[in-house]
C-alpha positions in Angstrom: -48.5 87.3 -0.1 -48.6 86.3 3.6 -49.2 82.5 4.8 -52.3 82.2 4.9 -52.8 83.5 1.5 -50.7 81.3 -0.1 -52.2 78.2 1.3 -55.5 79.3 0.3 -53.9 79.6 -3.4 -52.7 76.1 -2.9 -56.3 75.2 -2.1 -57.5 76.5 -4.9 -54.8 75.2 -7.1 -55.3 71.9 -6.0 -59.2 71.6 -6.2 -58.7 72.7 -9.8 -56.2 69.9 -11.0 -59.1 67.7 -9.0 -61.9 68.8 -11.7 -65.4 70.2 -11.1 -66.5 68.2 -8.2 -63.9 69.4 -6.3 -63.9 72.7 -7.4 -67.3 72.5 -6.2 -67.1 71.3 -3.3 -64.5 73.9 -2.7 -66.9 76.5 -3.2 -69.8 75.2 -1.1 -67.0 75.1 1.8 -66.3 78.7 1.4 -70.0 79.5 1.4 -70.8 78.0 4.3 -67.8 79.5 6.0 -68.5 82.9 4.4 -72.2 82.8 6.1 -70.7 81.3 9.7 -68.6 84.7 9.5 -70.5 87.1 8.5 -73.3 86.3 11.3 -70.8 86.0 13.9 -69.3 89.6 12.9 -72.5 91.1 13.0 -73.6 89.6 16.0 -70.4 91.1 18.0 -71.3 94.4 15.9 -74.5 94.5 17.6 -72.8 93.4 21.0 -75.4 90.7 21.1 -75.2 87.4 22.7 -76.0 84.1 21.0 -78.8 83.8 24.0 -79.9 87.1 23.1 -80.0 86.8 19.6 -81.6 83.5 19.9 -84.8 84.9 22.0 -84.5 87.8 19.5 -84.5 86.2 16.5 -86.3 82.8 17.6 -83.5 80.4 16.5 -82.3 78.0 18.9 -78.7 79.2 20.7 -77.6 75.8 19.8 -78.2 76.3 16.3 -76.5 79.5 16.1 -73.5 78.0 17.5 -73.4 75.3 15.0 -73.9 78.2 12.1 -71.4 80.2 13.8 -68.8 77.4 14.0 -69.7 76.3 10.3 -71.1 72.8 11.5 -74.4 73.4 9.4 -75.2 75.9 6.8 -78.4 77.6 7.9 -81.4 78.0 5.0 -82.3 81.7 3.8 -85.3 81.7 6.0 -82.9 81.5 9.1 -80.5 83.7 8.0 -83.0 86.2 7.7 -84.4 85.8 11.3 -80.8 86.0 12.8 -80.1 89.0 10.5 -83.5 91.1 11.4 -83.1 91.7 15.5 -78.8 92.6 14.2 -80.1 95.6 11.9 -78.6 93.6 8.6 -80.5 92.0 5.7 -79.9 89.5 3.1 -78.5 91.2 -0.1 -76.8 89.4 -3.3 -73.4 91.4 -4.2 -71.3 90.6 -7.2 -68.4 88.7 -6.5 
């Protein structure tokens, strides 16, 4: 296991001596993380801009940055228009 992997198992670890409210909270940071990454990936995939994507998708540049940086977790409605212009759609995976 590399570095990075075991501070993420200490994390993890730790958030589950904390109890279920950390755990959870835990969970909606990796979420929102998750979501910031995958956008941003598919957005250099498409060899878009934020500018472009934002006139494609018509979501504010500002608020893709934020999503992209994981400063706010974007709604389904707005992860589909940013996903639309890049090709990709919304899909539910098992873990």
């Amino acid at each position: 296991m590399g570095d990075f992997d075991d501070l993420i198992q200490f994390i993890e670890d730790e958030a589950q001596a904390d109890g279920p409210a950390a755990v959870a909270e835990l969970r909606a940071f990796d979420a929102r993380f998750r979501i910031a990454s995958e956008l941003l990936e598919a957005r250099k995939q498409a060899h878009m801009t934020q500018r472009e994507l934002a006139a494609a998708s018509g979501v504010q540049q500002a608020e893709i940055s934020k999503i992209e940086r994981g400063e706010i977790t974007p709604g389904v409605s707005t992860v589909d228009r940013l996903l639309r212009p890049l090709g990709k759609r919304l899909a539910v995976v098992a873990d």
